[in-house]
C-alpha positions in Angstrom: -43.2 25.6 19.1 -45.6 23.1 21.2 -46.9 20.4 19.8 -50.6 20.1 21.2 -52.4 18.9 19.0 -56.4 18.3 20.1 -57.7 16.6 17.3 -61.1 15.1 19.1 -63.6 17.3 19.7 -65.4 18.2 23.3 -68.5 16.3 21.8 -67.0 13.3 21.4 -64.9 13.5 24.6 -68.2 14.4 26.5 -70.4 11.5 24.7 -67.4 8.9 26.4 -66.5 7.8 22.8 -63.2 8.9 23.3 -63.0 7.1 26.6 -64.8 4.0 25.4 -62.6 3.8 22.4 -59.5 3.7 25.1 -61.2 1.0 27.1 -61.3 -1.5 24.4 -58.0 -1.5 24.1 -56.1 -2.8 20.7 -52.7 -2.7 19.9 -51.6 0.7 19.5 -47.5 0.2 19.4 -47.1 2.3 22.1 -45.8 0.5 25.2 -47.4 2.4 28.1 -48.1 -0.1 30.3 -51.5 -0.3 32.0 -51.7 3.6 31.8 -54.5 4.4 29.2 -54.6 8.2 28.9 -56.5 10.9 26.3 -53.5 12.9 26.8 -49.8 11.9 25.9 -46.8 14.1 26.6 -43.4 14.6 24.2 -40.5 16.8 24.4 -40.6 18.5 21.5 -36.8 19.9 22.0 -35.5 16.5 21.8 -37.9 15.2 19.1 -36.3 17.7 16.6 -32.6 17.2 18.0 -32.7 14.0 18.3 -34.6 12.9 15.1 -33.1 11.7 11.6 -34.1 15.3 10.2 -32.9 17.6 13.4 -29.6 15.9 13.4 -28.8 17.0 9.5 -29.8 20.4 10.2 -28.2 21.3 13.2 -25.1 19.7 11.1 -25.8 21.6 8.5 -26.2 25.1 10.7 -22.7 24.0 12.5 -21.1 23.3 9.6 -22.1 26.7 8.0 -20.8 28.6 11.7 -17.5 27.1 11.5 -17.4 28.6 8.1 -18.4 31.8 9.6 -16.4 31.3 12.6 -13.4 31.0 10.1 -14.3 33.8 8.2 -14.8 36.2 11.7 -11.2 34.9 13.0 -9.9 35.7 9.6 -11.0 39.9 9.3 -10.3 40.1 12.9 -6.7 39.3 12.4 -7.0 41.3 9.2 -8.2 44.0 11.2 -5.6 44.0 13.7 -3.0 43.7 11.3 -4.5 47.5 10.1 -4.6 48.3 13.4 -1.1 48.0 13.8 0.1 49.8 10.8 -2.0 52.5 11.3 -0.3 52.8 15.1 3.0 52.6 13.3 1.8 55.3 10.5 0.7 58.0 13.3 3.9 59.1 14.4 4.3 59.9 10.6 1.0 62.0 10.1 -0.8 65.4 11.5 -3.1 64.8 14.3 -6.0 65.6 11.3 -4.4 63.4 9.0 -4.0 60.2 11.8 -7.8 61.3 12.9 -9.6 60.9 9.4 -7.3 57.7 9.2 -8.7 56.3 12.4 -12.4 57.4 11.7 -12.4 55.3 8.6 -10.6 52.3 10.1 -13.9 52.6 13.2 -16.3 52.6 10.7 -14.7 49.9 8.8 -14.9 47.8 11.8 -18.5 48.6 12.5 -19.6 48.2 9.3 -18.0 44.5 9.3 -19.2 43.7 12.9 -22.7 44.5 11.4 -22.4 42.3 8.4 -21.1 39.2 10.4 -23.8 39.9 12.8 -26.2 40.0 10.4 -24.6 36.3 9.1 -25.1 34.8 12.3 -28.9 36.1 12.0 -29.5 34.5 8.9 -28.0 31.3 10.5 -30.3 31.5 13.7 -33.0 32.6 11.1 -32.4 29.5 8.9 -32.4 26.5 12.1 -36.0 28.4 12.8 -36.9 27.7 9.4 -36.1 24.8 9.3 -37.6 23.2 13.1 -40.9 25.2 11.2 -40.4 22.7 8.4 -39.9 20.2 10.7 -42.9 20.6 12.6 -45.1 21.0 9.6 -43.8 17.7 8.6 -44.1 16.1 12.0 -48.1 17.2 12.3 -49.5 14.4 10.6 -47.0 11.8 11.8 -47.6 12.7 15.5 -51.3 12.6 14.7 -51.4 9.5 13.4 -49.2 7.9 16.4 -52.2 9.7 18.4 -54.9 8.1 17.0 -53.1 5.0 17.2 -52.9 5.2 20.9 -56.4 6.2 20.9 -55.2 9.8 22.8 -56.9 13.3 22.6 -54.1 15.4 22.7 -50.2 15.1 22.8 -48.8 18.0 25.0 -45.0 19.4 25.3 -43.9 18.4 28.6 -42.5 21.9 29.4 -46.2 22.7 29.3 -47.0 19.8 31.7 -46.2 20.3 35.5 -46.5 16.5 36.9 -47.1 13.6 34.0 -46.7 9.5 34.0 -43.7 8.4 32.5 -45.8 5.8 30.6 -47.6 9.0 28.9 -44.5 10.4 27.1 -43.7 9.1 23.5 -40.3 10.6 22.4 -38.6 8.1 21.6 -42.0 6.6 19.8 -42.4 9.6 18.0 -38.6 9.7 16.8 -38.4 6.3 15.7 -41.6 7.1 13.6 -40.8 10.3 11.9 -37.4 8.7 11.2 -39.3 6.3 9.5 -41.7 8.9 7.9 -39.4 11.3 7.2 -36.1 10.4 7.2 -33.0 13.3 7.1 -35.8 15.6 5.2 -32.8 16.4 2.8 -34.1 17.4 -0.9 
């Protein structure tokens, strides 16, 4: 999700007090060199990754698919291994007997394929979640950082074709939601 957050409205944008307030400067704690700008630009991507929060939950999510990982390597040789006896068992069996054998060892295997699949889900589901949490959190931090630099609007930079350098405020943005909200653990 984008971050473009247009908190000044067209009236005061038209009036110039947006502009005027930009003019006069002040110490914002943004270094953008001699660039003053109603718009500013962030990757949002790398603001989740690379912040205090994104990093526990992406270790979090990893940690919980190497479990699954594990688990998936673990019924696959398990299911192999049945495989294998049930090759072994056929010569010993009536074509009927082997068939209804085999039928029920396919839908065993589907039926697991589905519920691992459905694991992995949950985990795609529950990094989602959590960037929503993020972001939720993030709102008021990056809006304050915008009023601070006197900006209109802070924009995603996949959204922005051709930008100043001295308009984007990652690493800003990072250092202040690290600040604000730390990890985000509970």
């Amino acid at each position: 999700m984008a971050f473009a957050l247009a908190l000044i409205g067209p009236a005061q944008i038209v009036s110039g007090q947006a502009v005027q307030a930009q003019q006069a400067g002040g110490d914002t704690g943004l270094d953008r060199g001699s660039i003053v700008s109603a718009v500013l630009t962030i990757d949002s991507d790398r603001l989740f990754l690379d912040s205090d929060f994104g990093k526990r939950v992406v270790a979090e999510v990893e940690a919980k698919g190497a479990v699954l990982a594990t688990e998936n390597r673990k019924i696959e040789a398990d299911l192999e291994a049945e495989e294998k006896r049930l090759t072994t068992v056929r010569a010993t069996m009536s074509p009927e007997e082997f068939r209804t054998l085999a039928n029920e060892f396919d839908e065993k295997v589907q039926q697991t394929r589905q519920v691992q699949a459905t694991k992995g889900r949950a985990l795609n589901a529950l990094l989602d979640q959590e960037r929503e949490v993020f972001e939720r959190a993030a709102a008021p931090v990056l809006e304050r950082l915008m009023r601070s630099a006197d900006a209109a609007v802070i924009l995603d930079l996949r959204a922005v074709f051709v930008s100043a350098s001295a308009i984007e405020i990652t690493d800003d943005a990072i250092s202040l939601l690290n600040e604000t909200l730390g990890s985000g653990a509970q």
